[in-house]
C-alpha positions as CSV (number, residue, x, y, z in Angstrom):
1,X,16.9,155.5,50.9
2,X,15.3,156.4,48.0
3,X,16.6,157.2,44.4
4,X,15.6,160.9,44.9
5,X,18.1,161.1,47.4
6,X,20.9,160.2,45.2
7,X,19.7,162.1,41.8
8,X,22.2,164.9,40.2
9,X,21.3,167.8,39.9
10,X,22.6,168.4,36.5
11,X,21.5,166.2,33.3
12,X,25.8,166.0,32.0
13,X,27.9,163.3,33.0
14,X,29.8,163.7,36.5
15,X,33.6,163.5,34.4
16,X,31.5,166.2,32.1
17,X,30.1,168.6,35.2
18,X,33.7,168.4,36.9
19,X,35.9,169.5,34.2
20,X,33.3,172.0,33.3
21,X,33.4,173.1,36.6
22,X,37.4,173.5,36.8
23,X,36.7,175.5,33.2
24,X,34.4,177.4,34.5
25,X,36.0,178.5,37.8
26,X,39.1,179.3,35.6
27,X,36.8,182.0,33.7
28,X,35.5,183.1,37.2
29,X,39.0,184.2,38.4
30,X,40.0,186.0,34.9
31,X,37.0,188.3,35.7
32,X,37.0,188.0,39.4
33,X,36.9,191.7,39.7
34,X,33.9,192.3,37.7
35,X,31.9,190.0,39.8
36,X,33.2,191.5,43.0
37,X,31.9,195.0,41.7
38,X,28.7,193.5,41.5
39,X,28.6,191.5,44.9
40,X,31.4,191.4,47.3
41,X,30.5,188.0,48.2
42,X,32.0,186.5,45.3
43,X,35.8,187.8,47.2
44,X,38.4,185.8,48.9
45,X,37.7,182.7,49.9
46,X,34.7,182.3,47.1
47,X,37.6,180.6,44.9
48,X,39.7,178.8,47.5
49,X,36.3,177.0,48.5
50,X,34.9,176.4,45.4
51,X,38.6,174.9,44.7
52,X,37.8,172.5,47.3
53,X,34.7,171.3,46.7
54,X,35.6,170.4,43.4
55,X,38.5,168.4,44.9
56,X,36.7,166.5,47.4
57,X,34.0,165.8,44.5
58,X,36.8,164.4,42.6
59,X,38.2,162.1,45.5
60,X,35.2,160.3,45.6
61,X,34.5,157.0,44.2
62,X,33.4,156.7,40.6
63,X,30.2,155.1,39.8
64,X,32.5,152.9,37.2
65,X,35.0,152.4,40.6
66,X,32.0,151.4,42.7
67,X,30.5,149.2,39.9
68,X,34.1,147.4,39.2
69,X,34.4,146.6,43.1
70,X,31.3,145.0,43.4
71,X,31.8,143.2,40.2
72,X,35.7,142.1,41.6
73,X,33.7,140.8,45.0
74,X,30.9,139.2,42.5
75,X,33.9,137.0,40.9
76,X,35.4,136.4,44.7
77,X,32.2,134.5,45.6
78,X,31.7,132.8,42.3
79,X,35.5,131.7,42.7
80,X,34.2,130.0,46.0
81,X,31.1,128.9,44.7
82,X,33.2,127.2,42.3
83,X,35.4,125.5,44.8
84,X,32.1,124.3,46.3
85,X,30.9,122.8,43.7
86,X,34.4,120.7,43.5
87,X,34.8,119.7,46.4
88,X,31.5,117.8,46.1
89,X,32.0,116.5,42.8
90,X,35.4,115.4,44.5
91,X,33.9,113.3,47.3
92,X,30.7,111.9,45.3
93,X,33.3,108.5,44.2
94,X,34.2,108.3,47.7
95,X,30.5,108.2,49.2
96,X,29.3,105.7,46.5
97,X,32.2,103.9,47.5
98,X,31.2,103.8,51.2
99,X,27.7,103.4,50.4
100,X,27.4,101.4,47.5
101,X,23.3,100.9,45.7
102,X,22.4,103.0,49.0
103,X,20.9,106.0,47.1
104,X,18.9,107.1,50.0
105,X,22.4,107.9,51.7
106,X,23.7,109.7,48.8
107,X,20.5,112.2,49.2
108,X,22.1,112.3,52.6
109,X,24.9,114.0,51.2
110,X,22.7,116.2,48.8
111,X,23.2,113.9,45.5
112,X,19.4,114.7,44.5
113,X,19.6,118.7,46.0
114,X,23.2,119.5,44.3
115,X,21.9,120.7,40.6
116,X,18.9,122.8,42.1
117,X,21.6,124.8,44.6
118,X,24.7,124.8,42.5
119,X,24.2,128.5,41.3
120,X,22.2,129.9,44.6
121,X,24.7,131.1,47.1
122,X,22.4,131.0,50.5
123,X,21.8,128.1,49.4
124,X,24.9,126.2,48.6
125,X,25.8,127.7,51.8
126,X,23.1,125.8,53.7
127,X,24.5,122.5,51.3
128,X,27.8,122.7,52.2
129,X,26.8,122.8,56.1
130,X,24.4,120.1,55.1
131,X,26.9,118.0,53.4
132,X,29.4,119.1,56.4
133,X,27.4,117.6,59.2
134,X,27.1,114.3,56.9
135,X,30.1,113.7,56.3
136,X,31.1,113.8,59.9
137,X,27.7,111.9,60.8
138,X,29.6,109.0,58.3
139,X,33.5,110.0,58.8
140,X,34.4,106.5,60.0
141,X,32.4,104.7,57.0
142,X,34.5,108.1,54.6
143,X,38.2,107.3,56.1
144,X,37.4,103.5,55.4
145,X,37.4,104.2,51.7
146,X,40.5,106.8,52.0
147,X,38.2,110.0,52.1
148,X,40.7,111.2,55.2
149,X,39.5,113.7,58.5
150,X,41.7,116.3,56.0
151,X,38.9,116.3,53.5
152,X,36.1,115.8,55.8
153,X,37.3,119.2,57.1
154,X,37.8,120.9,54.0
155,X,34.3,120.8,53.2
156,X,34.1,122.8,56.5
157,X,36.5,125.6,55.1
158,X,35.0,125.5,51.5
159,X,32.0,126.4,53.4
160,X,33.7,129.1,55.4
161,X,35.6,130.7,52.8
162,X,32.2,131.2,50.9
163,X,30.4,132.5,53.5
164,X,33.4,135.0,53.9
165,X,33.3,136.1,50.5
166,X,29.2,136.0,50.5
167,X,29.1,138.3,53.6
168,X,31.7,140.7,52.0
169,X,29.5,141.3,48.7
170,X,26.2,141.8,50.3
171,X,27.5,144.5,52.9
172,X,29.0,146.1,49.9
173,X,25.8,146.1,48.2
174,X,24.0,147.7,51.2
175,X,26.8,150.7,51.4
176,X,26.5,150.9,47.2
177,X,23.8,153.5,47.6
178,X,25.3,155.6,50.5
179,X,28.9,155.4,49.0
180,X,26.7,156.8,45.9
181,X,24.8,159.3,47.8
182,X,28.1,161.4,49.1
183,X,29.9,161.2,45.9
184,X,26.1,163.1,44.9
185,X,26.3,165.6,47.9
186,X,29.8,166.8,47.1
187,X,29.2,166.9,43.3
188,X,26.0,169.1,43.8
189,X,28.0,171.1,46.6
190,X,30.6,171.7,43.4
191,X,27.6,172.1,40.8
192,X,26.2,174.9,43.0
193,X,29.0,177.2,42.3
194,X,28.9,176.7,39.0
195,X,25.0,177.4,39.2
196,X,25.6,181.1,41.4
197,X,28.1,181.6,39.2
198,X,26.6,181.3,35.4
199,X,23.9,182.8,37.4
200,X,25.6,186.1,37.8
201,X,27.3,186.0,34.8
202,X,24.7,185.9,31.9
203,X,23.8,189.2,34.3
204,X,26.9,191.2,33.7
205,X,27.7,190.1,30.5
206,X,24.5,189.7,29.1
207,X,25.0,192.7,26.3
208,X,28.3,190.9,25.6
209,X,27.8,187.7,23.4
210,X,31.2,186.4,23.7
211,X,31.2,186.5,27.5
212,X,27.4,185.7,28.3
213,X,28.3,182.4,26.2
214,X,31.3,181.9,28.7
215,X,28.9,181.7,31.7
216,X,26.0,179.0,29.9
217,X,25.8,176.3,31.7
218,X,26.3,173.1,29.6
219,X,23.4,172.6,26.8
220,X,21.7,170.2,28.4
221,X,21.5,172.2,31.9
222,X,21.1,175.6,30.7
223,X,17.6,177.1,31.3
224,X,18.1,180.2,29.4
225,X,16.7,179.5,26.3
226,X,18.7,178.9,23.3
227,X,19.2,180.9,20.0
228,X,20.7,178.7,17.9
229,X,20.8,174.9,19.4
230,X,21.7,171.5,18.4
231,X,22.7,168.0,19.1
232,X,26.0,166.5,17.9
233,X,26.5,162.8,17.0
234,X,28.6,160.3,14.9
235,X,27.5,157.5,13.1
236,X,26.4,154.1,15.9
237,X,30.0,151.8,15.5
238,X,28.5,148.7,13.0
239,X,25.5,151.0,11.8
240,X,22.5,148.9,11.5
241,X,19.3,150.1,13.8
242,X,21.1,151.5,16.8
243,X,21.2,155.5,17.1
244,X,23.7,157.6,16.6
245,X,26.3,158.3,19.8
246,X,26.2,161.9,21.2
247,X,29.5,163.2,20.5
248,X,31.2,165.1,23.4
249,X,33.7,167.7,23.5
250,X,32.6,169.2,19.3
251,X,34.1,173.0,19.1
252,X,31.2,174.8,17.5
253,X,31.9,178.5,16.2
254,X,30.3,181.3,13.9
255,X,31.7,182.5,12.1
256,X,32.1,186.7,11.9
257,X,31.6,186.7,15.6
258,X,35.4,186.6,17.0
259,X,35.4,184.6,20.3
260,X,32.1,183.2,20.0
261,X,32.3,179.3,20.8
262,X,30.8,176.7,22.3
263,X,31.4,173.1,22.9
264,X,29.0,170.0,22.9
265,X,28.3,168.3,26.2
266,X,28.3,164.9,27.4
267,X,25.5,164.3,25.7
268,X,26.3,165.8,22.4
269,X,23.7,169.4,23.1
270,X,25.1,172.4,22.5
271,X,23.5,175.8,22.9
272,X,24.0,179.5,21.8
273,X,22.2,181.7,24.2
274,X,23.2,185.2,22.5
275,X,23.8,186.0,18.7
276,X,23.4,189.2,16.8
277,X,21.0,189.1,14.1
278,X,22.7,188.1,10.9
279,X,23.5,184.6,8.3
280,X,26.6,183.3,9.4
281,X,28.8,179.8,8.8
282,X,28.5,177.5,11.7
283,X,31.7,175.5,11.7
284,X,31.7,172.1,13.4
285,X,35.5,171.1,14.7
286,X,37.1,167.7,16.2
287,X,40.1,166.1,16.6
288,X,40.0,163.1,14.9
289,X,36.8,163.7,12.9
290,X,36.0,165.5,9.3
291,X,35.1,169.2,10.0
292,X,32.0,170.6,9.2
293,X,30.6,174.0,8.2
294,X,27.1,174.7,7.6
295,X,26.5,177.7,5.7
296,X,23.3,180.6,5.6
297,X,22.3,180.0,8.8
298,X,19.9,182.9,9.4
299,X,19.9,184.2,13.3
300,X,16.7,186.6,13.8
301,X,15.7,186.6,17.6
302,X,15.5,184.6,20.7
303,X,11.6,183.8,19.8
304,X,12.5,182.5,16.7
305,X,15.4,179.8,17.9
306,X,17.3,177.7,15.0
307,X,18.0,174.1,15.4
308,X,20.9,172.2,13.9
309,X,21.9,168.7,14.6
310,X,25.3,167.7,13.0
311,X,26.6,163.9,12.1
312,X,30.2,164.0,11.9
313,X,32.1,161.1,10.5
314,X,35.2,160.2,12.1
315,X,38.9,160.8,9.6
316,X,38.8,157.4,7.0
């Protein structure tokens, strides 16, 4: 499977292209009607299955989900590896004891192999069947010195229990990528409606600027090009080197145009697709954050497309 298969179609976040998505299909119904007028296809059950695909998209597994599972299964084998690697160190008195100045035997046992496989799990599986099949090759040397049948066989069940806990990772790591690839398929089956319907909107509201900006899709999706555009960040936590952080979820308005607002997306970009001519205040709002407003801007035409990136700093 390759990583074509799995790509989204949208450049947002899949939290981001969700809620938009329930936003959007909110906007859809409010104005339901008008769409209808235009194509009937957009009636009863457009919504109802849009609803749903937005539901099952949600159902699915997050990548964070998937990536915590495997990481839970990553500390189950390490937990046995760890058990492993005590139970030798356990018995290595006992096997001296048997086999005293007999270092040959001890390699038996895997004395010289033990540091190069400690960390490898196929290969402290084939030690501890190694080590397994020695100590039952010498059990009656082992129980002489008080290393009992008991812990001959729990080097058995170490062995078991890692294999167990081995096998359980790596099948999860072969469904990762198909678990991945459905969560994809339902969120571009969601994404679609969104697409159709921003689609048809920037159509029947395109000589009203408050409307066409309800039907963009987010900045860093929306083909349309933009008249006034921007990126949104906050200052990198520690400073230093590192980049600024895009700064999600920014209300951005401009001012003298009632109604006309955007938000920044997952990725901080926010876009203006339709703005009367004029110099206006573009005010910069968050919770949590010191507003901004950046005055003069001066809006011409779509070929002449103003850029402004805003740092905001988060309340002292």
């Amino acid at each position: 499977m390759s990583a074509e298969q799995v790509k989204r179609p949208y450049d947002v976040s899949d939290a981001y292209a969700l809620q938009y998505g329930k936003t959007l299909r909110g906007l859809f119904i409010a104005d339901q009607a008008t769409f209808l007028a235009r194509d009937p296809s957009f009636g009863n059950p457009y919504e109802m299955n849009w609803d749903a695909a937005i539901t099952d998209a949600e159902n699915q597994p997050s990548d964070n989900t998937i990536e915590d599972q495997l990481a839970q299964k990553t500390d189950d084998v390490e937990e046995q590896m760890e058990l492993c690697r005590n139970n030798f160190q356990d018995a290595k008195p006992f096997i001296k004891k048997a086999f005293p100045n007999k270092p040959a035997t001890w390699n038996e046992f895997g004395f010289e192999d033990y540091n190069t496989v400690r960390k490898d799990q196929a290969e402290m599986l084939q030690f501890m069947k190694n080590f397994h099949s020695t100590a039952v090759k010498y059990s009656a040397q082992l129980i002489a010195v008080n290393f009992t049948q008991v812990m001959i066989d729990e080097i058995e069940t170490r062995r078991a229990a890692l294999n167990t806990t081995n096998n359980i990772q790596e099948q999860f790591k072969k469904e990762r990528l198909s678990i991945t690839e459905t969560r994809v398929t339902k969120l571009k089956t969601a994404w679609n409606f969104c697409q159709t319907v921003c689609e048809t909107g920037k159509l029947i509201f395109r000589n009203q600027y408050a409307k066409y900006q309800q039907y963009l899709l987010p900045a860093s999706d929306e083909t349309t090009p933009m008249i006034l555009k921007g990126k949104v960040t906050q200052p990198a936590i520690g400073g230093g080197a590192t980049p600024p952080t895009p700064l999600e979820d920014v209300n951005i308005s401009v001012m003298g145009l009632p109604g006309l607002i955007t938000q920044s997306d997952s990725n901080g970009n926010y876009g203006f697709g339709n703005i009367p001519a004029g110099t206006y205040n573009i005010n910069f709002n968050k919770p949590g954050y010191m507003p901004q407003s950046i005055p003069g801007v001066v809006i011409t035409d779509i070929d002449h497309p103003v850029t402004l990136n805003v740092v905001m700093m988060p309340m002292p």
